[in-house]
N, C-alpha and C positions, 0 to 999 in steps of 0.2 A: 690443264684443269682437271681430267677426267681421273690422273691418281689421283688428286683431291678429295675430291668430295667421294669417289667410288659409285656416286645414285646421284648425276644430273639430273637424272630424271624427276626426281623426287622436287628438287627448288620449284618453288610456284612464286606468282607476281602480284600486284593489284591486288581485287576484294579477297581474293582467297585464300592467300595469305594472310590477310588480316583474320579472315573467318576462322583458318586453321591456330592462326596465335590465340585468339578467342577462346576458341574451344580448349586449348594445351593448359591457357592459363586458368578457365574455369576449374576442369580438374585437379589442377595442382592445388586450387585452392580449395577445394571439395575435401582434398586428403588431408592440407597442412591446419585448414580450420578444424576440421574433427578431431584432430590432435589434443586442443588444446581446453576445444569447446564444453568437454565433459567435465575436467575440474573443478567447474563450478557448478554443477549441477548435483556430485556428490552426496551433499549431505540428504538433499531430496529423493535422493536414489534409496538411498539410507533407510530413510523412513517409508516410503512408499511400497518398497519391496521386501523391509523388515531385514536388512542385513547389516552385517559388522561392517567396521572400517574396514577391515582384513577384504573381507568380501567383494567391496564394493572398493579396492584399489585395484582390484581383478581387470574392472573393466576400462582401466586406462594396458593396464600390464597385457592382456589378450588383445589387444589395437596393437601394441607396441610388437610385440612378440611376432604375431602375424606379417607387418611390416617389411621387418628388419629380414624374416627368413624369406617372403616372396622376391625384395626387390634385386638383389644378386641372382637370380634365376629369368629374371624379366628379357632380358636379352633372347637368351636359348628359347625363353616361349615364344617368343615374339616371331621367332625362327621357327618354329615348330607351326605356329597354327596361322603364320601369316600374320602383320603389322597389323592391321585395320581391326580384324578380327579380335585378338586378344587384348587392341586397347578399348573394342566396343563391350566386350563381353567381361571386360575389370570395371567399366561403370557401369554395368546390369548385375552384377555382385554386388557391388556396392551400396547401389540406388535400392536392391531389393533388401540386403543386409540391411541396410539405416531403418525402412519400412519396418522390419521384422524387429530389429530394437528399440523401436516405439511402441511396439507390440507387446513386448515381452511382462512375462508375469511373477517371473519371480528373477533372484540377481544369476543361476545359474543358467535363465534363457537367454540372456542380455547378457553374460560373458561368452558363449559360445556364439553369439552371434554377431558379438564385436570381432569376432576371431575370424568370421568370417568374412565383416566389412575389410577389414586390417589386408589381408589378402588381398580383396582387390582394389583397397586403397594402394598397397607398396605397388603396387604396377601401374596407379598412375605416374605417380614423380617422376620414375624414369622413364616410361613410354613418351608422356609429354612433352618430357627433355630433348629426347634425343628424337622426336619427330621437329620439334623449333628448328633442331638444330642443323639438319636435313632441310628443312623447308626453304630458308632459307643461305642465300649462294656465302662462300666460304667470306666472303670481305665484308658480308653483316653478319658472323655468325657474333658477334659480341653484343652485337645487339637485340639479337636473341636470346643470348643466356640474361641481358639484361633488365629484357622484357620477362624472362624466366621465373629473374629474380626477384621480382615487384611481387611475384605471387606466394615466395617460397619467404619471403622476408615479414610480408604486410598477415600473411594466414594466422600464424600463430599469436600476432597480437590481436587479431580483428576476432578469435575465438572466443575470450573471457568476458569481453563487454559484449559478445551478441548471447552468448551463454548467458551471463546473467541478465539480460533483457528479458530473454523468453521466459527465465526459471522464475521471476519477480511478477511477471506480468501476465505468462500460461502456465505451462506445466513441462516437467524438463522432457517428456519424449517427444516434443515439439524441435528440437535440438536436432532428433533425429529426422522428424518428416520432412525440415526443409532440406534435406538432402531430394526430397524426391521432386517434384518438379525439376530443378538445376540437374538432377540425373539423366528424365529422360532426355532435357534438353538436347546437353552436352550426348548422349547415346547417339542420336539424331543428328548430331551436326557432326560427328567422328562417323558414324556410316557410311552420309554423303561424301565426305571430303578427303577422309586419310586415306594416303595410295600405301601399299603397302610395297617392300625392296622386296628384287627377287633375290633368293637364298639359296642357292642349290637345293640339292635332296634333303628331305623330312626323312627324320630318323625312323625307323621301327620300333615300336615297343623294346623290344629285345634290345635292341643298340643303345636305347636311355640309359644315361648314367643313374641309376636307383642309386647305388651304395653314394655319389658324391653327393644325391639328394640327401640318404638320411643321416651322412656325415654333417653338413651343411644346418640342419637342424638341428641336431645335436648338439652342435658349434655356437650356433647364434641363438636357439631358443633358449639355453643352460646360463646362457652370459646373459643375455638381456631379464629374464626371472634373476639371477644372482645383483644384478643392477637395479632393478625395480625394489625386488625385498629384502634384499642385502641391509637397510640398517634398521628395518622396525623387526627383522631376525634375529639381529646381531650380529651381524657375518659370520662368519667363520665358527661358534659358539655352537650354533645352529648346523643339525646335521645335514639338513636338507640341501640348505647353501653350501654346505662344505662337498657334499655327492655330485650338486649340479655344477660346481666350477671343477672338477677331476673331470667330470663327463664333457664338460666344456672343452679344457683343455687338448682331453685325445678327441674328441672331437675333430677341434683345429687340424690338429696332428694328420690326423688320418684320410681330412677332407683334402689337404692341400697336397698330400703324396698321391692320392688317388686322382687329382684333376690333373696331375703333372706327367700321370705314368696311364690312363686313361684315352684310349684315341679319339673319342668323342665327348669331351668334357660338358656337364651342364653349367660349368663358370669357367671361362676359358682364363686362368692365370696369368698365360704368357704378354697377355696385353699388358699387364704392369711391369713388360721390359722395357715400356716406355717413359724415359725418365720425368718426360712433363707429367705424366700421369700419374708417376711414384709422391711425385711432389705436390699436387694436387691431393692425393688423394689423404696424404698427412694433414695438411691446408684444411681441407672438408673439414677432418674431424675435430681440428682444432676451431674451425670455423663454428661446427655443433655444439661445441663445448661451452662457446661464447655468446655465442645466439639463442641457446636453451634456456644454459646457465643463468643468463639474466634476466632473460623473462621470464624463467622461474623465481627467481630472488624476489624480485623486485615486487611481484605483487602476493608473494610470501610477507614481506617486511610492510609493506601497508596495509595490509589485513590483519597481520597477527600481534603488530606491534602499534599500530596508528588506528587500528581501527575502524579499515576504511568497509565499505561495502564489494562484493563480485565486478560489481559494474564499473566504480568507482575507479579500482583496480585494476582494470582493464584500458579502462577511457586514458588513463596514464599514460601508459604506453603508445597511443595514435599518434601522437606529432614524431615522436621519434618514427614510426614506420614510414609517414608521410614522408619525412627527410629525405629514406631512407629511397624511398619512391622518385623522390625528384631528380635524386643525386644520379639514379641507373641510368638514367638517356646519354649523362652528360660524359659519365662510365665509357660506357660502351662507345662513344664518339671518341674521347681519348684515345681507348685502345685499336679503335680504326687508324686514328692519325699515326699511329706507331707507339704510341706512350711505353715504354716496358711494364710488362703485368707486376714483376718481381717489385718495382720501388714502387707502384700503387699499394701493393699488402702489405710492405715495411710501413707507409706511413698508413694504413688503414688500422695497422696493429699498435704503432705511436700514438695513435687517436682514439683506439681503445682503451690502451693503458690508463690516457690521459681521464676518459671516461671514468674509470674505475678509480681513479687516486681521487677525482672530485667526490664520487658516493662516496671514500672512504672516509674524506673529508665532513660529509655533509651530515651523515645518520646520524640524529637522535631520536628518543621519544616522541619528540614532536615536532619532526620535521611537516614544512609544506608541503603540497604539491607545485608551491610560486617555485620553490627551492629546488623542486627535482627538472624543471623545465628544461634551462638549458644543459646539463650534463645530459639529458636522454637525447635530445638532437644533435650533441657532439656525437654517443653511441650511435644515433641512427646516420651520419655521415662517417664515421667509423666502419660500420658494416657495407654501406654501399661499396667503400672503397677495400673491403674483401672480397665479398660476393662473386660479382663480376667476373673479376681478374681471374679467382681461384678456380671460378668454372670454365674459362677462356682457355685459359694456362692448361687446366690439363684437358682438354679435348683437342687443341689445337695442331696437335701431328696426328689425331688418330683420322682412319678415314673409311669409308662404307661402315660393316658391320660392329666395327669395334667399337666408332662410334658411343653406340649402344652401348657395349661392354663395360668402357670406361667409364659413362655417364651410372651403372648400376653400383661401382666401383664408389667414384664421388658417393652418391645418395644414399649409400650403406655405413662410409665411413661418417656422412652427416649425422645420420640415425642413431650410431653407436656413440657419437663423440656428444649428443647432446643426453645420451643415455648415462655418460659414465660421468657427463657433469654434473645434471642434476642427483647422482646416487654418492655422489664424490661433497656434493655441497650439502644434502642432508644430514651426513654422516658427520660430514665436519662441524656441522652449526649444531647437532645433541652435542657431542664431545667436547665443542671448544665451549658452550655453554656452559657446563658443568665446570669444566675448569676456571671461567670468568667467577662462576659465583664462589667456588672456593676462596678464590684472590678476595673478591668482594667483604667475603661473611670475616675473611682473616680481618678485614680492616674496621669492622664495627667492633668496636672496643668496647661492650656494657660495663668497665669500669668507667668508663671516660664519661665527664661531665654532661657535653656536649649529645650523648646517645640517650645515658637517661631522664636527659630534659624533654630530648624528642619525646622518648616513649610514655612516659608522661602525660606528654602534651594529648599525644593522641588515646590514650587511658582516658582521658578525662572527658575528649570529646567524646568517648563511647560510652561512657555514666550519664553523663549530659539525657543519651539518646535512649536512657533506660535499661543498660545493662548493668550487671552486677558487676563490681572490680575485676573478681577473676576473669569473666567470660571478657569483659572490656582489656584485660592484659592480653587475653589470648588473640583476642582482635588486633590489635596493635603490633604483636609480633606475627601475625598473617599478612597485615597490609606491608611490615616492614621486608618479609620475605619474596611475596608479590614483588614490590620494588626491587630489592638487589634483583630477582630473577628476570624480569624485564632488561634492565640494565645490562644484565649477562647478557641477553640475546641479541642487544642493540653491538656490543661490544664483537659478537660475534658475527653479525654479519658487516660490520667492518672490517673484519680480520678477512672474509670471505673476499670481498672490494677487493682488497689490499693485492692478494693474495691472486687473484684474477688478473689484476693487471701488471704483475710480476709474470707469470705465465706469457702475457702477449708479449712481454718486453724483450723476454730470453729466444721468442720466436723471430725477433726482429734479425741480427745476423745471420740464422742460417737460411733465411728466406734471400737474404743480401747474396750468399753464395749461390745461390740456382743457375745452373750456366743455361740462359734460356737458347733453346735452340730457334730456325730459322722459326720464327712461330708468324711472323709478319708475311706471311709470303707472300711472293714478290709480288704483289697484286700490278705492278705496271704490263704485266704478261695477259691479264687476267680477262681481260674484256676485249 
């Protein structure tokens, strides 16, 4: 047992256990909620602090950005200043960070200080993780990622509807303050409780890898800005995007020759010569992609197409996470009893698919909410039956400190895989718009009978209402434009659907090939 796990010591029993999942999955959801929380809050930011959209998309982009470059380093901190320490002192970041962006007074105090929460949000996800995962002895650890997963599944939906509660009902830096009690809380019960692994020797300043730091940054802060404003820039058109994806790329370049060639790396590579964890690690982001992806979409297209309200939009998506919730105990039981991880994500991804051909089936102008009911509970039984497995699967041959490493691994590639969805699905839904309505405008035939009776009809109702003929024509072909333009966008995010669950379908055979190794071990040895 003791190559196993590498930290017996660490498994704890009874209340304290529960106390330590408590507190793992508070923060997980302290990080995944403020994700998602602020997008509805926007426009109020907008007005209150006097800034552009440009501006005030900042302050999702500096959360993200922050993020994405802490949690691949989270490992070697955790190494450096002791377990306990640096998971107590990323929610006293945080907790003060959220205070301080409640505070703020204009949108450039409130981007740099989302920058700061962001930082010590990315070192909960993975500190969390891989304390669950430690906490518990190796024949529950699935039931740990499943408990994990309740937190990192249910956050990001449970943001928009309490988002727009507080922005409807107080005032949006109210979004930030209830960070603060749940802060000290959680601070308080990680003090008393996390043991922290012993690690050999703390590095010397001198021995820090710097260069794979500001490689690293360079790498991930270039892509994630080229992701976030990659299409209200233009891509590529735009110099700026075009500098930061060059600076991206040797970025990459030069971080991953320098961790390999390096004798004290700050991201240790070589763990992904473990091939559960190369395959996990593709899994996450494709996972992110899909998990984003849709709860992006989704309450995009009821807001801007149906009409609905923040809250509205939100409250959507609760049964599907609830599902999603129910499904994980039964998850992680499976994969004790032996289940293979590999055909739980084949058919989690069949189930996705399945998801996504129903939207593409479903979207009109005025669609239900009765309508969207059961496709978003097939989605949220879809994801349970990724979630799980994909976290299981690749942490299940690492063991002691790598642990860690590979859990920074997964929640990087989640990060980036939900970054390039939603920047991949914006891009796509301007573009494929534009091209619907050309299709469209080609098929209004103003010779055709049929069009100038329409137009007509609605001429007349706008004399009726006191307008001159001309301004009443002019009306008439604005409302007719409106319509096709609409229509384009309904057309396009079914193209999106479509298009999503062709992505999960093609993931289905090579997930079939994954030669899994002993991942079940032999737990009859075990006790």
């Amino acid at each position: 047992m003791q190559t196993l796990t590498g930290n017996d010591s660490l498994v704890e029993y009874g209340v304290k256990r529960a106390l330590i999942t408590f507190t793992c999955i508070l923060c997980a959801l302290l990080e995944i909620v403020d994700t998602t929380i602020v997008n509805v809050a926007l426009n109020d930011m907008k007005g209150t602090l006097g800034a552009t959209l440009t501006d005030v998309a900042w302050v999702i982009t500096a959360y993200a950005i922050a993020n994405v470059i802490v949690i691949p380093m989270t490992s070697w901190l955790s190494q450096q200043f002791g377990r306990r320490n640096y998971f107590a002192a990323s929610i006293i970041i945080f907790t003060l960070a959220s205070f301080l962006c409640g505070n703020a007074t204009n949108i450039w105090e409130l981007v740099a200080f989302r920058f700061i929460q962001g930082m010590g949000g990315g070192a909960l996800l993975v500190t969390a993780q891989t304390i669950l995962t430690e906490t518990y002895p190796p024949e529950k650890r699935s039931m740990a990622q499943a408990i994990y997963g309740m937190g990192i599944i249910v956050g990001p939906t449970l943001g928009p509807p309490l988002g727009g509660y507080i922005v409807d009902n107080y005032s949006w830096p109210y979004i930030f303050y209830i960070n603060v009690p749940l802060g000290i809380l959680a601070t308080m019960m990680a003090i008393s409780l996390v043991k922290s692994p012993k690690y050999g020797n703390k590095q010397s300043a001198r021995e820090v890898d710097w260069w794979g730091m500001i490689f690293l940054i360079m790498f991930i802060g270039s892509l994630q800005f080229v992701l976030e404003h990659g299409q209200q820039d233009d891509w590529f058109e735009d110099s700026t995007i075009l500098v930061l994806s060059i600076l991206s790329f040797f970025g990459l370049f030069f971080f991953i020759w320098r961790e390999l060639t390096y004798a004290k790396p700050i991201v240790n590579l070589r763990v992904l010569k473990d091939k559960n964890l190369q395959v996990g690690t593709v899994m996450s982001f494709i996972l992110g992609f899909g998990l984003f992806g849709s709860t992006f979409i989704i309450p995009l297209y009821t807001q801007s197409i149906l009409g609905w309200t923040a809250t509205d939009a939100g409250l959507l998506l609760i049964p599907s996470s609830i599902m999603t919730g129910i499904m994980m105990p039964f998850i992680g039981k499976m994969i004790q009893s032996g289940v293979p991880q590999k055909y739980m994500v084949a058919v989690g991804l069949c189930i996705f698919f399945g998801f996504s051909f129903f939207m593409f089936g479903l979207i009109t102008n005025d669609t239900g909410a009765e309508h969207m009911f059961w496709p978003l509970i097939i989605r949220g039984v879809g994801l349970g039956l990724l979630f799980v497995p994909v976290m299981t699967l690749s942490l299940s041959t690492l063991s002691g400190k790598a642990i860690g490493e590979g859990a920074a691994f997964t929640g990087m590639s989640r990060q980036l895989g939900g970054s390039f969805g939603i920047a991949l699905i914006t891009t796509f839904i301007s573009r494929d718009t534009q091209h619907h309505r050309v299709d469209l405008i080609s098929h209004l035939d103003p010779s055709r009978f049929e069009v100038q009776q329409r137009i007509a009809g609605m001429q007349s109702n706008f004399v009726s209402k006191g307008f001159s003929p001309n301004e009443a024509l002019a009306k008439a072909h604005q409302l007719i434009e409106g319509t096709v333009m609409k229509q384009a966008t309904v057309l396009s995010y079914m193209d999106v659907f479509l298009y999503l669950g062709v992505l999960f379908l093609i993931c289905v055979p090579f997930v079939l090939l994954i030669k899994q190794g002993k991942n079940k071990v032999d737990m009859s040895n075990m006790h």
